[in-house]
C-alpha positions in Angstrom: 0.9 68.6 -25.0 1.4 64.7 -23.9 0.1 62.1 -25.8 0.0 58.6 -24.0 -0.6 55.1 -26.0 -1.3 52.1 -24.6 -0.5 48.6 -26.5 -0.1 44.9 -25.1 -3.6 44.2 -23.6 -5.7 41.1 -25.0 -6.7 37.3 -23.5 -4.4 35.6 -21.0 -5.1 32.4 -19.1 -5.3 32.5 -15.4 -1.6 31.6 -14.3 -0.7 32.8 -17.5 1.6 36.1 -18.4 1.2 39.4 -20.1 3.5 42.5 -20.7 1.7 46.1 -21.5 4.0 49.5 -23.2 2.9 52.7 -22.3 4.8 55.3 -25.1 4.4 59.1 -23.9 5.5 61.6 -26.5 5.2 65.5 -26.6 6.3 68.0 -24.4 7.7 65.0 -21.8 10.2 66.6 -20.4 7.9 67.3 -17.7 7.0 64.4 -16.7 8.6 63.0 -13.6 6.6 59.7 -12.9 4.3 57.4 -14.7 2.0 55.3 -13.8 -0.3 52.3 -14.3 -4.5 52.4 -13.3 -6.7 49.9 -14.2 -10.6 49.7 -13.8 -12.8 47.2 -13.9 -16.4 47.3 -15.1 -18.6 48.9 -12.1 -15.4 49.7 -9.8 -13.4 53.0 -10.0 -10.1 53.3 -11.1 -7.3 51.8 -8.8 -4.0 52.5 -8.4 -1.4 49.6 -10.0 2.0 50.3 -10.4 4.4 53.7 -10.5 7.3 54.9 -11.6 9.9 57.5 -11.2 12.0 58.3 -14.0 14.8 59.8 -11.7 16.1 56.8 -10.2 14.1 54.5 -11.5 11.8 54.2 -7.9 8.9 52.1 -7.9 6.0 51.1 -5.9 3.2 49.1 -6.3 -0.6 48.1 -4.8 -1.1 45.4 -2.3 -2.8 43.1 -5.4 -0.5 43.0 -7.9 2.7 43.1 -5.3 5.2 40.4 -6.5 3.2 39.6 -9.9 3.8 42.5 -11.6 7.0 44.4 -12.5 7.1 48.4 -13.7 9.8 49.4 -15.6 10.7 52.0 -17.8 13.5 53.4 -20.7 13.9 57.4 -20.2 15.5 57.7 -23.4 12.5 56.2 -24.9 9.9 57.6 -22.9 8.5 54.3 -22.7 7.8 52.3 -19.4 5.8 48.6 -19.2 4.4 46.7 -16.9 5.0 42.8 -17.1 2.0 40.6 -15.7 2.9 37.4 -14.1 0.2 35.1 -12.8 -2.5 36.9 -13.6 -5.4 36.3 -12.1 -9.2 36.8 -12.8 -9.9 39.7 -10.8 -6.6 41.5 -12.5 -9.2 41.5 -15.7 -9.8 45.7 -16.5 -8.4 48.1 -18.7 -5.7 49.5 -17.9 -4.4 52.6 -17.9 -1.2 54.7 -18.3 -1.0 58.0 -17.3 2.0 60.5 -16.3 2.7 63.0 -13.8 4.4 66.2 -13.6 4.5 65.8 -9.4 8.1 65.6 -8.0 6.5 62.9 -5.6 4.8 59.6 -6.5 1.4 59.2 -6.3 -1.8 56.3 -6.0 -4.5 59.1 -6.6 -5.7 59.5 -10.5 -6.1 63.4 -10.2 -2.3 63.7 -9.5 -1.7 62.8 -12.8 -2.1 65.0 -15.9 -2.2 63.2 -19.1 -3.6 59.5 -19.9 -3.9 57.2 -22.4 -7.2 55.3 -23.8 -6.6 52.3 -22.2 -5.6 48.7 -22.8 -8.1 45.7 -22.4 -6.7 42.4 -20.1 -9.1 39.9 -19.8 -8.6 36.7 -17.8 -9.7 33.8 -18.7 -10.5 29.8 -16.9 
């Protein structure tokens, strides 16, 4: 029904910068946020970044507050999240997932259809 691909993940120096896509294609039209998870080895999935894609509404965790930036295109179905000094503990894979919930959401079962993930890894 949705199909959600993840691209952009790989090695980045502490300090250093990193900008993930998230492309969502099929029946999007129901869609009305997306958002960004991540999880790190031995830790459940955490909450990153959100968007809506009426008026373009975002919010963010406490950790990544100020480093990194959601945006999205509509037209494209396509949202990213840029990563500005990245630190170690921001090493996971992350996640994009989307949401048919007229209100945003931090919890992973509010959202209905995910991608496979994208690999950061943080380095020095």
């Amino acid at each position: 029904q949705v199909r959600v691909v993840e691209s952009g993940g790989g090695l980045v120096q502490a300090g250093g910068s990193l900008r993930l896509s998230c492309a969502a294609s099929g029946r999007t039209f129901t869609n009305y946020h997306m958002g960004w998870f991540r999880q790190a080895p031995g830790k459940e999935r955490e909450f990153v970044a959100a968007i809506r894609w009426s008026g373009d509404n975002t919010h963010y965790a406490d950790s990544v507050e100020g480093r990194f930036t959601i945006s999205g295109d509509n037209a494209k179905n396509t949202v990213y999240l840029q990563m500005n000094s990245v630190k170690r503990e921001d090493t996971a894979v992350y996640y994009c997932a989307t949401s048919a919930h007229y209100s945003s959401s931090d919890y992973p079962h509010d959202y209905d259809y995910w991608g496979q993930g994208t690999q950061v890894t943080v380095s020095s």
